[in-house]
PyMOL Python script that loads the backbone (N, CA, C, O; Angstrom):
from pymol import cmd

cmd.read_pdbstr("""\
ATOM      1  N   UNK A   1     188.380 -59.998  27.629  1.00  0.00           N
ATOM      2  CA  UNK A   1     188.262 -58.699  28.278  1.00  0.00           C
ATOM      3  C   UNK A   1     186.979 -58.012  27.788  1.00  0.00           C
ATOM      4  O   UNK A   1     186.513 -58.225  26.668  1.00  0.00           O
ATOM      5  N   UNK A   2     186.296 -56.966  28.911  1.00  0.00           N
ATOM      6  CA  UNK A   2     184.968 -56.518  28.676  1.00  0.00           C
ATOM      7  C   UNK A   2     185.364 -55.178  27.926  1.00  0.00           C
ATOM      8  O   UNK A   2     186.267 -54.392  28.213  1.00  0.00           O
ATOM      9  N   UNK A   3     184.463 -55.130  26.907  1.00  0.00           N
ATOM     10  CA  UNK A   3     185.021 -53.201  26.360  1.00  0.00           C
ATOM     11  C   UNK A   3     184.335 -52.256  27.548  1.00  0.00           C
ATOM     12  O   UNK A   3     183.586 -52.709  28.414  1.00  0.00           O
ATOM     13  N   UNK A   4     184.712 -50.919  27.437  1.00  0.00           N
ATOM     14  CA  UNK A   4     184.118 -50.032  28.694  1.00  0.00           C
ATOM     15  C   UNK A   4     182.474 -49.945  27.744  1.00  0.00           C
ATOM     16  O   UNK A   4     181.398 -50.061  28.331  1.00  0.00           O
ATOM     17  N   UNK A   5     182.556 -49.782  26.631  1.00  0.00           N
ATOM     18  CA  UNK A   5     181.077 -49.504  25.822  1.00  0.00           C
ATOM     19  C   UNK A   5     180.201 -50.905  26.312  1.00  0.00           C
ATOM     20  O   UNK A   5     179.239 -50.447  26.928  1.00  0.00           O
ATOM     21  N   UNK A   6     180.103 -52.424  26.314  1.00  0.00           N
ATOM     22  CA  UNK A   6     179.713 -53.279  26.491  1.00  0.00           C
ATOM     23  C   UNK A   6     179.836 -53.436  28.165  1.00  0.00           C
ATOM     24  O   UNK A   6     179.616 -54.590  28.532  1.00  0.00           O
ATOM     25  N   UNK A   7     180.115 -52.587  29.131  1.00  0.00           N
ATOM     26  CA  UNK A   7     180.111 -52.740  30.465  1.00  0.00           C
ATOM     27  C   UNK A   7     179.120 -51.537  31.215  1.00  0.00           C
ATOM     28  O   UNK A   7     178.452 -51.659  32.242  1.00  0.00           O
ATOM     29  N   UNK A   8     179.293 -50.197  30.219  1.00  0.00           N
ATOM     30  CA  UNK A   8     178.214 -49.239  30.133  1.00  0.00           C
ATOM     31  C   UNK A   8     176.808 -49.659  29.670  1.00  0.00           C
ATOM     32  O   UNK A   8     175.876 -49.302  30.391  1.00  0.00           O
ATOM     33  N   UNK A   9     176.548 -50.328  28.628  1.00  0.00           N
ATOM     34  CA  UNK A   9     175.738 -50.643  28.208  1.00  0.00           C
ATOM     35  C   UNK A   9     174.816 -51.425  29.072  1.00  0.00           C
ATOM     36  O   UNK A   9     173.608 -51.194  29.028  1.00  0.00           O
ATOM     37  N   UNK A  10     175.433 -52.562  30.051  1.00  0.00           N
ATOM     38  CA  UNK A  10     175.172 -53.380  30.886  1.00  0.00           C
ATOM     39  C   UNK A  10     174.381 -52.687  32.016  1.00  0.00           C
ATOM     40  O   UNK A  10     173.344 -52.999  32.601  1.00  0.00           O
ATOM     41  N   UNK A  11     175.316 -51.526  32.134  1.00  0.00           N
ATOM     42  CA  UNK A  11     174.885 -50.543  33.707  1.00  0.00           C
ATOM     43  C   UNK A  11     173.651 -49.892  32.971  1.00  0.00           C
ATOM     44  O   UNK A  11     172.672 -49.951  33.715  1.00  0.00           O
ATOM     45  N   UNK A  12     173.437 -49.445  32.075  1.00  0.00           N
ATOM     46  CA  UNK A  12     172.449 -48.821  31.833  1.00  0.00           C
ATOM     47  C   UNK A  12     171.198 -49.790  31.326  1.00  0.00           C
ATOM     48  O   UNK A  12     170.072 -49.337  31.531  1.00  0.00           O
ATOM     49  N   UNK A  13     171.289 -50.912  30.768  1.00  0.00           N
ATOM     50  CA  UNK A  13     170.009 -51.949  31.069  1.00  0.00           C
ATOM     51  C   UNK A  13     169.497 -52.609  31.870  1.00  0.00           C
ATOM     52  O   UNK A  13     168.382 -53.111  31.725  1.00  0.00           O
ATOM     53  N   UNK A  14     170.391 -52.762  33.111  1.00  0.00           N
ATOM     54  CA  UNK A  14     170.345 -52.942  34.645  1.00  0.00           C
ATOM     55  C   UNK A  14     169.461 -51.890  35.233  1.00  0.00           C
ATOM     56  O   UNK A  14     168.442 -52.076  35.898  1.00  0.00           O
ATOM     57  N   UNK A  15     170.150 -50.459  34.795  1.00  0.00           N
ATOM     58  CA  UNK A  15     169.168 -49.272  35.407  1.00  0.00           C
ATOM     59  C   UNK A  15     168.130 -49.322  35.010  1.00  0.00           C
ATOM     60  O   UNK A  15     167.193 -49.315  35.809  1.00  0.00           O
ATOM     61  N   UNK A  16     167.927 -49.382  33.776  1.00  0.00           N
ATOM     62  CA  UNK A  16     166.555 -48.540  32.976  1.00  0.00           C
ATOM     63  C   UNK A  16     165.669 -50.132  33.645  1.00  0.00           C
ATOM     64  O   UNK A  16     164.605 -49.731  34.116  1.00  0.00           O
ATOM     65  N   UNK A  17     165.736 -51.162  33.760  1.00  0.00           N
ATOM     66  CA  UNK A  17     165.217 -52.077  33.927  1.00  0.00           C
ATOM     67  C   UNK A  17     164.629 -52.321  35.301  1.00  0.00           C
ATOM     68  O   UNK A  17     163.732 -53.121  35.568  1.00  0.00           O
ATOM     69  N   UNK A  18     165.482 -51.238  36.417  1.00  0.00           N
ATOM     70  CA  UNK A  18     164.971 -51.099  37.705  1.00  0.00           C
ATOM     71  C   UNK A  18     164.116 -49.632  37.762  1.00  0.00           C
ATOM     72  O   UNK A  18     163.610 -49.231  38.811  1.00  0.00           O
ATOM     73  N   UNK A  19     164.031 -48.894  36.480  1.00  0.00           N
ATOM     74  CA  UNK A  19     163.337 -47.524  36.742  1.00  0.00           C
ATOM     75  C   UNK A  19     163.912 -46.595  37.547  1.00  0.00           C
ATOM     76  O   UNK A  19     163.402 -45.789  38.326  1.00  0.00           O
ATOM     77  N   UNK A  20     165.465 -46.893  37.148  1.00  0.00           N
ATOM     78  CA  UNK A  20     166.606 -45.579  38.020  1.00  0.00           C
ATOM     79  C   UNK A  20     166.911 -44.994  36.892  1.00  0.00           C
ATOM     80  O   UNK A  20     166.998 -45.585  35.815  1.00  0.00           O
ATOM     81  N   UNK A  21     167.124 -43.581  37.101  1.00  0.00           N
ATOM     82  CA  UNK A  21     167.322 -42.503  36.277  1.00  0.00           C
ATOM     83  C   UNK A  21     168.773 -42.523  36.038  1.00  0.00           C
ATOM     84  O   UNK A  21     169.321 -42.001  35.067  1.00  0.00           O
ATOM     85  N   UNK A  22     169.293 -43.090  36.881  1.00  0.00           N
ATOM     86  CA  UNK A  22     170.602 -42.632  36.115  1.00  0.00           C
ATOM     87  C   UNK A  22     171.611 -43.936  36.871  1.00  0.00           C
ATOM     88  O   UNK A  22     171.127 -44.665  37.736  1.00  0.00           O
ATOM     89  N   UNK A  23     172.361 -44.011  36.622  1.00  0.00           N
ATOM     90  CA  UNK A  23     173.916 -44.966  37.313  1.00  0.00           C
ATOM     91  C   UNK A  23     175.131 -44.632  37.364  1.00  0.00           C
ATOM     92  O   UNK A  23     175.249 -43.488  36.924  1.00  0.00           O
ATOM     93  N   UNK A  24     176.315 -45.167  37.757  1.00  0.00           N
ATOM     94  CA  UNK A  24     177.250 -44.613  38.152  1.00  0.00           C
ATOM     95  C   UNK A  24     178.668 -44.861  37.009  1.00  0.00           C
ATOM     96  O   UNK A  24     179.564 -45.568  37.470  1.00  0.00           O
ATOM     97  N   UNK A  25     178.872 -44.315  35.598  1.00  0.00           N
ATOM     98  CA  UNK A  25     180.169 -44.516  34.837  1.00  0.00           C
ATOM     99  C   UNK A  25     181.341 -45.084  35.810  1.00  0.00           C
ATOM    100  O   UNK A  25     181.839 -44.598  36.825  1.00  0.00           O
ATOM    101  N   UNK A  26     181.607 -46.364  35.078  1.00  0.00           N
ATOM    102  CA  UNK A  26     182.599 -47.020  36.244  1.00  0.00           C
ATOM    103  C   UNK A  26     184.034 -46.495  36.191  1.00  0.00           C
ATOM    104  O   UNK A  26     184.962 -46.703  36.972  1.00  0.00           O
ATOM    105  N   UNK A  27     183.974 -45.590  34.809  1.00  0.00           N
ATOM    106  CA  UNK A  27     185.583 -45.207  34.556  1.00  0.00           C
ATOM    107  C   UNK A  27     185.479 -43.617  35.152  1.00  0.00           C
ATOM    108  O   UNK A  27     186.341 -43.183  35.916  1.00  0.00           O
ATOM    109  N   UNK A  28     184.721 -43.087  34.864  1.00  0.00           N
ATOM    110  CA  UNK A  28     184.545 -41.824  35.549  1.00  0.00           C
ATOM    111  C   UNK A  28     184.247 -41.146  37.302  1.00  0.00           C
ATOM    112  O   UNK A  28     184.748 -40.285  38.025  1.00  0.00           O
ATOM    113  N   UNK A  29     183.121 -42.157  37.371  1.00  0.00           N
ATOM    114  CA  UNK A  29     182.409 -41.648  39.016  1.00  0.00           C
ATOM    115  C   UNK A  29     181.452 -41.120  38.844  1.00  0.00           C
ATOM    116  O   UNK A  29     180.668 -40.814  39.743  1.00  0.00           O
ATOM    117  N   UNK A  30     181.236 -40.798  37.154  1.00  0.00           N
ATOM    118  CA  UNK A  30     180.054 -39.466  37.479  1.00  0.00           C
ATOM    119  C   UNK A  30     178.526 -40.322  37.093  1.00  0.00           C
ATOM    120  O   UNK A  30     178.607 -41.495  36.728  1.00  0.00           O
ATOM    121  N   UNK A  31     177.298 -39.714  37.191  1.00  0.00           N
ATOM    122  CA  UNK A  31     176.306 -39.869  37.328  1.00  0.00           C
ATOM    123  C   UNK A  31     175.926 -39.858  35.796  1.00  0.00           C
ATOM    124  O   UNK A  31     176.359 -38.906  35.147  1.00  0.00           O
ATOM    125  N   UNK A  32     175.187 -40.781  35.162  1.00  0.00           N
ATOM    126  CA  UNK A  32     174.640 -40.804  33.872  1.00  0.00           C
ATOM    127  C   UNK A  32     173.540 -41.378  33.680  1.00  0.00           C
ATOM    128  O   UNK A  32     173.293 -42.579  33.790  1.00  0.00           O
ATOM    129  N   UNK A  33     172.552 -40.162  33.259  1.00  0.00           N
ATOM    130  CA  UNK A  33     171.357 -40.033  32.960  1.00  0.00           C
ATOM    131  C   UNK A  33     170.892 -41.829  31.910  1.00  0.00           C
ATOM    132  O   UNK A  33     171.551 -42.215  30.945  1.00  0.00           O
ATOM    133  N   UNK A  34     169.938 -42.405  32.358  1.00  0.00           N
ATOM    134  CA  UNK A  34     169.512 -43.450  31.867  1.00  0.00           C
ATOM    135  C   UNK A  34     168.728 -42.947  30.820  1.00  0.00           C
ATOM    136  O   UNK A  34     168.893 -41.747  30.602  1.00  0.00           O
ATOM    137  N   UNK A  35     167.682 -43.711  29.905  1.00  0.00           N
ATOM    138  CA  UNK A  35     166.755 -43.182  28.954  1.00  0.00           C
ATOM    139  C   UNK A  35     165.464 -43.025  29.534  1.00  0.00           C
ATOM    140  O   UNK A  35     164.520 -42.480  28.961  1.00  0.00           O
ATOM    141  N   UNK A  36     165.439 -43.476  30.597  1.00  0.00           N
ATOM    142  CA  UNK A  36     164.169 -43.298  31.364  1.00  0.00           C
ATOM    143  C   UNK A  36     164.126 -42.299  31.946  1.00  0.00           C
ATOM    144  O   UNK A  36     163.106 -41.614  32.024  1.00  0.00           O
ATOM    145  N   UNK A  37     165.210 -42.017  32.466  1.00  0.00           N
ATOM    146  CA  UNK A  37     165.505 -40.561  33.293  1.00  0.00           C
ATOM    147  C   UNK A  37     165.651 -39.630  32.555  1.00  0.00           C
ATOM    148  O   UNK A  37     165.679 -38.502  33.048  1.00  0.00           O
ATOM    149  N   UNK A  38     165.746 -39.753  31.594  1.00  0.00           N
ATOM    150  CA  UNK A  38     166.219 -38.362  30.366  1.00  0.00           C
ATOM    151  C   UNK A  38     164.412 -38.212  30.071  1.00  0.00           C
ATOM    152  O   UNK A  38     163.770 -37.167  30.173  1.00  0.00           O
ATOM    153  N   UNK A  39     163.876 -39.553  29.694  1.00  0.00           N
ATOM    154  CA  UNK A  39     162.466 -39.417  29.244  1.00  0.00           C
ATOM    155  C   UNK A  39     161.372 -38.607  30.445  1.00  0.00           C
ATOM    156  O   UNK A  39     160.304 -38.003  30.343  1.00  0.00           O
ATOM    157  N   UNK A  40     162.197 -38.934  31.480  1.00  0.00           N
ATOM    158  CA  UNK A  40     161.017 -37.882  32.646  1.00  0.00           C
ATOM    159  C   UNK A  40     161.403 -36.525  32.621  1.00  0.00           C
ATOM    160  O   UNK A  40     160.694 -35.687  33.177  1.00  0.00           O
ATOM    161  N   UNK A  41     162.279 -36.262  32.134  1.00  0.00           N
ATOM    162  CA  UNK A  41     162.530 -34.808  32.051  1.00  0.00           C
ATOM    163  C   UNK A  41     161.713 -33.908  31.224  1.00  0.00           C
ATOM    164  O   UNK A  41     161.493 -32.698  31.267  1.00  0.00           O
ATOM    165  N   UNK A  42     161.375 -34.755  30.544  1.00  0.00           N
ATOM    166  CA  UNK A  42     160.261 -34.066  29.195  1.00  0.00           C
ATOM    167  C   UNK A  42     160.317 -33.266  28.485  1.00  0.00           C
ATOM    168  O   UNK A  42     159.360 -32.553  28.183  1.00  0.00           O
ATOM    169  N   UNK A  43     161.796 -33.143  27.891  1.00  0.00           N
ATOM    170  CA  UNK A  43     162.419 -31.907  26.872  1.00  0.00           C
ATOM    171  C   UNK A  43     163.769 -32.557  26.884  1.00  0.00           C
ATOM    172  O   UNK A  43     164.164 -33.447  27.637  1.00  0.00           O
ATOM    173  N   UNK A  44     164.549 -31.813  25.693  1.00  0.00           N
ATOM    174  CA  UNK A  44     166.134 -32.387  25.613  1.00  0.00           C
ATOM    175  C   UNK A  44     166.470 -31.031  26.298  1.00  0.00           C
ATOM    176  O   UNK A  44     165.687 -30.120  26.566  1.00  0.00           O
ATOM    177  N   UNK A  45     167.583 -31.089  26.484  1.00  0.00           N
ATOM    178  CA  UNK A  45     168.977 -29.964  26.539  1.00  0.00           C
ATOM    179  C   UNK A  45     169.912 -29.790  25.944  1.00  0.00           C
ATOM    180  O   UNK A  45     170.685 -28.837  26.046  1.00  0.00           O
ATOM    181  N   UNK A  46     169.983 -30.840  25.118  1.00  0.00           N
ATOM    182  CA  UNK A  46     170.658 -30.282  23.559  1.00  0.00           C
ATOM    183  C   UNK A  46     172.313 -30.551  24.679  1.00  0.00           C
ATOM    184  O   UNK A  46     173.365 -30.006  24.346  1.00  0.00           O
ATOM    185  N   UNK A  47     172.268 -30.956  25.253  1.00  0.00           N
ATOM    186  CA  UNK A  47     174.100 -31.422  25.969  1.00  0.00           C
ATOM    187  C   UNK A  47     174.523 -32.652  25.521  1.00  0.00           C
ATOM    188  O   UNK A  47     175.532 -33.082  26.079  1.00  0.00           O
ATOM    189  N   UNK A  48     173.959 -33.424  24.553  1.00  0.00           N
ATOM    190  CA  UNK A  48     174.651 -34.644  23.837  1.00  0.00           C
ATOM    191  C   UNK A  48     174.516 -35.569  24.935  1.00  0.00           C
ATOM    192  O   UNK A  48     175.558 -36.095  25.326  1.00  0.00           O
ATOM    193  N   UNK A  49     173.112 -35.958  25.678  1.00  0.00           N
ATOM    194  CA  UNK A  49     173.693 -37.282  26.664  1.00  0.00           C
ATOM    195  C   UNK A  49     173.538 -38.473  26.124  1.00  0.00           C
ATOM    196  O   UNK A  49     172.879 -38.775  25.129  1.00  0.00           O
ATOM    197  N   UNK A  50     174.062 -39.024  26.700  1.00  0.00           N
ATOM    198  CA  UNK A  50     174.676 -40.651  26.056  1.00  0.00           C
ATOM    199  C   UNK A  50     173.377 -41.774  26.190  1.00  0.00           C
ATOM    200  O   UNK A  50     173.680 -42.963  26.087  1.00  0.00           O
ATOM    201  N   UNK A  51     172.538 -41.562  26.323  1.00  0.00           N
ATOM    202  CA  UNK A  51     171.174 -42.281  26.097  1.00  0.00           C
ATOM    203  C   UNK A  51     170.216 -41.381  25.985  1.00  0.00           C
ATOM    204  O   UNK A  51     169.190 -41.535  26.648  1.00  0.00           O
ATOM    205  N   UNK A  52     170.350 -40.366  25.202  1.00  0.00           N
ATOM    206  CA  UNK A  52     168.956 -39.025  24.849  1.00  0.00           C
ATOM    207  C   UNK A  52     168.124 -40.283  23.622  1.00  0.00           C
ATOM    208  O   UNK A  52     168.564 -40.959  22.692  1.00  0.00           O
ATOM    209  N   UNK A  53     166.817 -40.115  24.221  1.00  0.00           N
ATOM    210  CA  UNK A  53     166.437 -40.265  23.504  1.00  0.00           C
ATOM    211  C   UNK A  53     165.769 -39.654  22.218  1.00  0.00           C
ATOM    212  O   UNK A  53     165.302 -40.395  21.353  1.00  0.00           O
TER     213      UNK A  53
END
""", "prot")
cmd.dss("prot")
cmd.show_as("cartoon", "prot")
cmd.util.cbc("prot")
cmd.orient("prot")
């Protein structure tokens, strides 16, 4: 069995690897900022996202 952390991880090196800002949490629905997409923003927001770099 896949962990949800090792299936996230997957979606987000898939993304960052196509230069998409963000992908889709498979347990949630919601939209999550990649590190590339956080990096074009060009400042944090201090909201704890899950690939801030």
């Amino acid at each position: 069995m896949t962990s949800s952390r090792a299936i996230t991880s997957r979606l987000h090196e898939e993304a960052s690897s196509n230069g998409e800002t963000f992908y889709l949490d498979p347990e949630t629905g919601l939209a999550v900022f990649t590190e590339f997409g956080l990096r074009q923003r060009g400042s944090c927001c201090w909201s704890g996202c899950r690939h801030c770099p």
